[in-house]
C-alpha positions, 0 to 999 in steps of 0.5 A, spaced: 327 761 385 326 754 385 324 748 380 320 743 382 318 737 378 312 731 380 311 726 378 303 725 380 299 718 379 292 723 378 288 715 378 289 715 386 285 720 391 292 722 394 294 723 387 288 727 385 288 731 392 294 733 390 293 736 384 287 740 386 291 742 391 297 744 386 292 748 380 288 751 387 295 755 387 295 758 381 291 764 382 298 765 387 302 771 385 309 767 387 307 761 383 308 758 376 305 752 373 309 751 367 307 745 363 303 739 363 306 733 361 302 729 356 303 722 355 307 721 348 303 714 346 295 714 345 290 711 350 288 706 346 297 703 345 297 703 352 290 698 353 294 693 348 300 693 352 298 692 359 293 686 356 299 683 353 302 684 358 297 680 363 297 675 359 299 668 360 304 665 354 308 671 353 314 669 350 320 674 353 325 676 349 332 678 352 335 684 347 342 683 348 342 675 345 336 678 340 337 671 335 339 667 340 333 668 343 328 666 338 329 660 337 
C-alpha cells in the first residue's frame, strides 16, 4: 500500500477538478482518504496579512540583526 500526499490550491478550477475527481473516489474499495488538512490560522488573520503585505511602506525587518534592524 502506498501514501500519498497533495497539496491542492481548491481556488483554481484544476485544483477544484481535481478534488472532486478525488472524493468521486471515495466510494472505491481500494481507497482511503485520511484527513483533511485544515488551516491552523482564522480567515480573518490571513485577510490582515495579505493586506499588510500589498501595502506600500512596510518596513522589512531582518531577523538575524533584529535591533539592528530597527533603527
Amino acid at each position: 500500500m502506498a501514501t500519498i500526499t497533495l497539496k491542492i490550491n481548491e481556488k483554481t478550477n484544476t485544483g477544484k477538478a481535481i478534488k472532486n475527481m478525488i472524493l468521486a473516489l471515495i466510494n472505491v474499495p481500494d481507497v482511503e482518504i485520511i484527513s483533511e488538512e485544515k488551516s491552523p490560522y482564522s480567515p480573518a488573520f490571513i485577510k490582515k496579512v495579505s493586506k499588510a503585505r500589498a501595502e506600500k511602506g512596510g518596513i522589512t525587518v531582518n531577523p538575524d540583526n533584529l535591533w539592528e534592524s530597527i533603527k
